[in-house]
ZAPA-827833 format. One record per residue (C-alpha): x negated, z, y; residue in three letters. Coordinates in steps of 0.1 Angstrom, whole numbers, plus 5000, padded with zeros to 4 digits. Example, Ala and Ser with C-alpha at 12.3 -4.5 7.8 and 13.67 -1.06 7.14 Angstrom:
2
487750784955ALA;486350714989SER;
This chain:
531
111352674563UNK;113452424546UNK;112352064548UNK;115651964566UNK;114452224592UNK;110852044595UNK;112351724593UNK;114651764620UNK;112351954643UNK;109551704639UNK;112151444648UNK;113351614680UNK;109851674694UNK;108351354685UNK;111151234708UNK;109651394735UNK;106551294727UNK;107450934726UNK;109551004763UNK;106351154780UNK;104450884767UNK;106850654785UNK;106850844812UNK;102850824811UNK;102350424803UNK;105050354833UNK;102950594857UNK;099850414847UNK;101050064860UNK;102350214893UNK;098950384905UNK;096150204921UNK;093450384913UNK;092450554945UNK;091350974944UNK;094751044959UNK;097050894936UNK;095351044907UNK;094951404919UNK;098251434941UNK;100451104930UNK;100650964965UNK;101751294982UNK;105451114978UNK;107451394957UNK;110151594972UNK;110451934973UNK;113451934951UNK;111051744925UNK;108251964932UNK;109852314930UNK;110752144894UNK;107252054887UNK;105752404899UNK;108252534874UNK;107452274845UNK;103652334856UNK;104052764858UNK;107052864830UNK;104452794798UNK;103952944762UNK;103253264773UNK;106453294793UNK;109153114765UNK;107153264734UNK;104953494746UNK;106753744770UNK;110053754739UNK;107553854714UNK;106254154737UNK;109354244745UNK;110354214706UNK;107654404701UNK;106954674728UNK;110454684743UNK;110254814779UNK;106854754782UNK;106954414774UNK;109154334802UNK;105854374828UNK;104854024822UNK;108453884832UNK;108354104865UNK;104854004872UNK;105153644871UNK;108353634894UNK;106453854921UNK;103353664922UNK;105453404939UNK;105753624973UNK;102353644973UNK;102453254967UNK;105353174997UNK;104253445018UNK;100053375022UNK;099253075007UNK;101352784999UNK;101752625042UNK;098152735049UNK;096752555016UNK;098452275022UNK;097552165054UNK;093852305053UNK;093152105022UNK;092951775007UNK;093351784962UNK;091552124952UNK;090852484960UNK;087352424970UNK;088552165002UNK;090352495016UNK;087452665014UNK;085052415024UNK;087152355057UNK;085052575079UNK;081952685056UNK;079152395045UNK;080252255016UNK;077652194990UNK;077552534975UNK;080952664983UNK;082152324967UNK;079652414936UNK;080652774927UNK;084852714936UNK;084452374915UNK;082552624887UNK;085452924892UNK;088452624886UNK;087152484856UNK;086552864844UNK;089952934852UNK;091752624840UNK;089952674800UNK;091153024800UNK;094952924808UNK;094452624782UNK;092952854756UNK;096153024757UNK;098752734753UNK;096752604722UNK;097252914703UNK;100852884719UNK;100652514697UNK;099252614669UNK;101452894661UNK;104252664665UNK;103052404649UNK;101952604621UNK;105952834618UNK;107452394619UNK;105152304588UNK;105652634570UNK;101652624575UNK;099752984570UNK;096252864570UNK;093852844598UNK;093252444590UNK;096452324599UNK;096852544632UNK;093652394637UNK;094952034635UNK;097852124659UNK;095352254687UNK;093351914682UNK;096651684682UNK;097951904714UNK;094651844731UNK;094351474721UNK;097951414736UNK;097351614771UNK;093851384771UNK;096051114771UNK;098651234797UNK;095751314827UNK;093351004820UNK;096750734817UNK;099050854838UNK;097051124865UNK;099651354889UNK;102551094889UNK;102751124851UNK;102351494849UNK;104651594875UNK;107451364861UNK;106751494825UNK;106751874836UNK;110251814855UNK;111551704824UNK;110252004804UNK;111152224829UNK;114952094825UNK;114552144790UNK;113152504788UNK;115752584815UNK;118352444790UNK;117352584762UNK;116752924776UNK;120052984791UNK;121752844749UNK;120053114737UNK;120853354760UNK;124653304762UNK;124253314724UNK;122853624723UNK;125253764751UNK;127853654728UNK;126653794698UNK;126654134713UNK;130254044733UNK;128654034763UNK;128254434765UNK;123754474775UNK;124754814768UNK;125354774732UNK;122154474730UNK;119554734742UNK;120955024716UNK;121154794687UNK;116954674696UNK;116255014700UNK;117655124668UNK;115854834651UNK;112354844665UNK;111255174649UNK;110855354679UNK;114355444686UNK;114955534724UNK;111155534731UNK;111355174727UNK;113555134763UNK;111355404780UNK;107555284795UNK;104655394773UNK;104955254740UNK;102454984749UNK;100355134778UNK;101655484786UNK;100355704756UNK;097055824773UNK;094855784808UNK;093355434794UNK;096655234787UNK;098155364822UNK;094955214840UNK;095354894814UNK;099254904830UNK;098054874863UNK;095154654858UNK;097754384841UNK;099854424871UNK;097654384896UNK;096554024884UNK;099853944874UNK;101153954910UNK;097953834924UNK;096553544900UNK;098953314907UNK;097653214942UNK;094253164922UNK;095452954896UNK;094052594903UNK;097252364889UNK;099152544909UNK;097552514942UNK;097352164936UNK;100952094930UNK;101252224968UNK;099151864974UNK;101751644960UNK;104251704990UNK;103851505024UNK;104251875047UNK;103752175049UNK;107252265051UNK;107852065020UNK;105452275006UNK;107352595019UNK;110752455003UNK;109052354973UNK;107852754962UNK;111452864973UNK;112952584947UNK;110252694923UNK;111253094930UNK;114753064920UNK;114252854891UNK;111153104875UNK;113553374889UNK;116053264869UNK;114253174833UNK;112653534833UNK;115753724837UNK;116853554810UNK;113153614788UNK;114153974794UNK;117653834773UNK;116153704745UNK;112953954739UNK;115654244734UNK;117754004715UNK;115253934687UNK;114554334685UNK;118254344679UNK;119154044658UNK;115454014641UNK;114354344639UNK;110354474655UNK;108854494622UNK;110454164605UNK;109254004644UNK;105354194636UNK;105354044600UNK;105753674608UNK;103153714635UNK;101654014646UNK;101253924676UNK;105353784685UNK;104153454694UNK;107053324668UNK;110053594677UNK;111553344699UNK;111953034675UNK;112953344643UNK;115953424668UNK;117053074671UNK;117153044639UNK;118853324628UNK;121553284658UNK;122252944643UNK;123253064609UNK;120353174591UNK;117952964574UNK;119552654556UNK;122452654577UNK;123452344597UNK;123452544625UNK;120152714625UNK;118352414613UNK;119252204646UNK;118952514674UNK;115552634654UNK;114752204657UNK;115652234697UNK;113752554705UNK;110452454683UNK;110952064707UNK;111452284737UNK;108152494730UNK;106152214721UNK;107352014755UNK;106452314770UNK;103052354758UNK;102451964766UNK;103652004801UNK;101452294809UNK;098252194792UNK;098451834809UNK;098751984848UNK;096052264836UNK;093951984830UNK;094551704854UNK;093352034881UNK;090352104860UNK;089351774859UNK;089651704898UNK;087552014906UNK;085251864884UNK;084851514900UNK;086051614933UNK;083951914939UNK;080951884915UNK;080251554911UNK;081251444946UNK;078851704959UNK;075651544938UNK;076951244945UNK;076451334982UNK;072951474974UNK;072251204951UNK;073550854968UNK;072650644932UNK;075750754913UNK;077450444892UNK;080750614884UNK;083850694909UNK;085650984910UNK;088350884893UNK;086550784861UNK;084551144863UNK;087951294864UNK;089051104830UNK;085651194813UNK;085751524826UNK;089551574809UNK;088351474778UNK;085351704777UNK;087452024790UNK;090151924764UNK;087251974732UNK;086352314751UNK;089652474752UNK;090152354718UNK;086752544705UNK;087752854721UNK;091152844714UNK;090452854674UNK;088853214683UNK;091853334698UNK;094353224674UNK;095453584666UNK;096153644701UNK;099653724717UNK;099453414745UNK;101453594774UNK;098153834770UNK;095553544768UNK;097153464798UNK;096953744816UNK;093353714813UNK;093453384827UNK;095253574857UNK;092753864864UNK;089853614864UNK;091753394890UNK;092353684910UNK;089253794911UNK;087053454919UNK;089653244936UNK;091753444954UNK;089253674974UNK;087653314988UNK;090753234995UNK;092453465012UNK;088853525033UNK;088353155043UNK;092453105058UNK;092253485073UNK;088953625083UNK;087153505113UNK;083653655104UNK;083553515067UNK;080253275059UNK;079353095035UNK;077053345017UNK;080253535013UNK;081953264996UNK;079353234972UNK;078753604967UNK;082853644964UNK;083153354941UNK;080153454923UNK;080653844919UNK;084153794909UNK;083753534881UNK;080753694866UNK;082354044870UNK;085553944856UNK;084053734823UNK;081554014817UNK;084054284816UNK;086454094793UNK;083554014773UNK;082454384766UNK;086454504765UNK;088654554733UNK;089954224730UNK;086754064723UNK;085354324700UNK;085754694688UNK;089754714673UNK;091754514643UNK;092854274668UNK;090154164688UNK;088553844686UNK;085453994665UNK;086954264650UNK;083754264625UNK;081854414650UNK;081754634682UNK;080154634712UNK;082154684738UNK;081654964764UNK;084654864789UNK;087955094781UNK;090454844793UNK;092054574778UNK;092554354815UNK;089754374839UNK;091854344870UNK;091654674884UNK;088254634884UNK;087254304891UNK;089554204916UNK;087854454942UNK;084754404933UNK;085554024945UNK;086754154978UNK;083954324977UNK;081254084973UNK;082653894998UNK;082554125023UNK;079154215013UNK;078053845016UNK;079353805051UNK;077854135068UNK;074654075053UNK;074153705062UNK;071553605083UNK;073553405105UNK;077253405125UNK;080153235110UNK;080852955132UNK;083653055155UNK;084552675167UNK;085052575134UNK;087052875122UNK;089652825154UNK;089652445145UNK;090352525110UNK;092852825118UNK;094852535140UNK;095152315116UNK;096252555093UNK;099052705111UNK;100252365127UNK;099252085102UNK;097251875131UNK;094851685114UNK;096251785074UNK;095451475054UNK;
């Protein structure tokens, strides 16, 4: 990169930086302080503003930089991510996003804790959120730091080091200043951005191929090495037994994370209704609907324009396809032209990454102050601090986490990070979930055998699987112990959370209680009594 390219890109994302900072100090002076303002901004948004927000809060680095690489990279294949996030969000409208809303108050674990005792269901969901939330934030940090790194022309591991720590320091700074108000109004604004940006590129590319898809998808094919294998499923996960299972496994907790994820079922507490809730997901469907048609766009397009192996040998993983493009649709580097659309799409990304990382952890830090601390606070009356103040502390402690584990995973593609993220949300959060708003029998040993059986079965698995040791590209590629043949451990892990909820309930010692299933089931389906 030239230094007019660092310049101006350095320029146009400190801009945001300064706007979101803004955005944060005006926030700060508008709240009062009380549990509800911080984790849900006063319930005052709109859906309009919230369908915005879930798509500021959802559309992150693995969906603008992740998913183009794949596809750059793995062609037809690649395109599994874009399909799975979009259907997720029937799951999302159809089971969750009404009944959520009503039944709870700021996090996941109030849902559950509606009809169950809540001490230990509180405990193990507060546990499975924070889990959750580190893995998604792991992700968006290597998302920065391969940014970052491609701005500064950086190759070594110190200065993608620097830009996880400056990305963590300014998302610290976004949850304990400004809470949910600040958040939500900074992710609309990225989300506007990334929508902007998204569709530039993509009538670019349209128009560098004269609007024919025909002759795009030829001209990546010819120019990814793999010819017409590279439009045809397999090249990534179809070439024996192993990858087809991997296929499926990915799929599955694609389509069914997303009702686990814990910023995202808290966005659903920003809204007054239900209903607003309700219009809110639709808003949010046809915005994500449209930004991942358009991924599908642009991965193909930087096959075609950038070539698979020249996108494989400035990162092996694609994370930096998608800026490469922009740059060569521009001009080519030192062109006018390049060096302002390369400047827009590396401010885009990084707004992105801010957005994402500061909802991931304003939910991580509520589950920790709303459902762990508040529960030994209960137990323990002689606690000096409020919720509120846990909630800062807690950000800035989850914030160094993410950051330690992020450094690990710096080689990682991020749509894939994330899709772990995904198969461990579906496998602890959404079995509880689903249980505690649909099954009359469920108790509270289930919960905590659900929760339980699928966070430890999900973390073990990924922990003894490919990516963490065994192959060239896993995290310890030095070594190899892993005994676990796929690379995502949904297709395993998300039944064996159904299943140890189910387990839980038959073999518990007492009855669910049936009054205060029918009272919760009521308030579910008609918002009477919703906070």
């Amino acid at each position: 990169m030239t230094s007019e390219h660092q310049t101006l890109a350095l320029l146009l994302f400190s801009a945001f930086v300064v706007l979101t900072l803004a955005i944060t100090r005006w926030a700060s002076r508008s709240r009062h302080g009380s549990p509800e303002e911080f984790y849900a901004g006063g319930r005052l948004f709109s859906p309009l503003e919230n369908g915005f927000a879930i798509s500021g809060d959802y559309m992150s680095a693995a969906s603008f930089l992740g998913i183009a690489g794949l596809i750059a990279l793995y062609g037809y294949d690649g395109m599994l991510y874009s399909v799975g996030f979009l259907v997720a969000w029937l799951v999302v409208l159809l089971l969750v996003a009404e009944l959520v809303r009503n039944c709870g108050r700021f996090t996941l674990a109030d849902v559950v804790a509606a009809r169950l005792k809540e001490r230990r269901v509180r405990m193990v969901a507060g546990v499975s959120s924070v889990t959750v939330s580190v893995l998604y934030l792991v992700a968006q940090m290597v998302g920065a730091g391969s940014l970052v790194a491609l701005l500064l022309g950086a190759t070594g591991t110190g200065q993608r080091s620097w830009a996880m720590v400056g990305v963590g320091a300014l998302m610290v700074v976004y949850v304990v200043f400004g809470g949910m108000r600040a958040t939500t109004w900074i992710q609309i604004v990225k989300a506007v951005l990334l929508m902007g940006g998204a569709l530039a590129l993509t009538v670019m590319v349209l128009i560098r191929f004269h609007g024919n898809l025909n002759e795009l998808l030829n001209t990546a094919a010819d120019r990814s090495g793999h010819g017409a294998d590279f439009l045809a499923p397999g090249l990534r996960y179809g070439h024996d037994v192993v990858s087809r299972l991997d296929f499926i496994s990915l799929g599955l907790a694609l389509v069914l994370g997303t009702a686990g994820l814990p910023h995202i079922l808290s966005r659903f507490y920003t809204v007054p209704t239900a209903k607003s809730a309700r219009r809110s997901v639709v808003w949010a469907i046809g915005l994500i609907g449209s930004f991942y048609l358009m991924t599908i766009v642009l991965g193909f397009g930087a096959a075609a324009v950038l070539g698979s192996a020249s996108v494989r040998a400035d990162s092996a993983s694609g994370n930096t396809a998608l800026p490469n493009l922009s740059l060569a649709l521009g001009g080519g580097a030192g062109s006018t032209g390049g060096t302002i659309l390369f400047a827009i799409v590396a401010a885009v990304a990084f707004a992105t990454i801010l957005a994402v990382v500061a909802g991931i952890t304003l939910a991580s830090s509520a589950s920790v102050a709303h459902d762990l601390y508040a529960s030994l606070r209960r137990r323990h009356a002689r606690q000096r601090w409020s919720e509120v103040q846990v909630a800062r502390g807690a950000a800035v402690g989850i914030g160094a986490v993410s950051i330690a584990l992020a450094l690990l995973a710096r080689d990682q593609n991020v749509a894939f990070l994330v899709g772990l993220a995904f198969a461990v949300a579906a496998s602890a959060n959404l079995p509880v979930l689903l249980y505690s708003l649909f099954w009359r029998r469920f108790t509270e040993r289930g919960a905590v055998w659900s929760v339980v059986g699928g966070l430890a079965g999900a973390l073990l698995l990924v922990v003894f699987s490919p990516v963490v040791s065994g192959g060239a590209e896993a995290v310890f590629s030095s070594v190899d112990f892993h005994f676990f043949p796929l690379e995502n451990p949904g297709l395993v892990s998300i039944p064996f959370g159904f299943l140890c909820g189910w387990l839980g309930t038959v073999l518990s010692p007492q009855p669910a209680d049936a009054a205060r299933h029918a009272e919760t089931e009521v308030r579910a389906l008609t918002g009477a009594g919703a906070v």
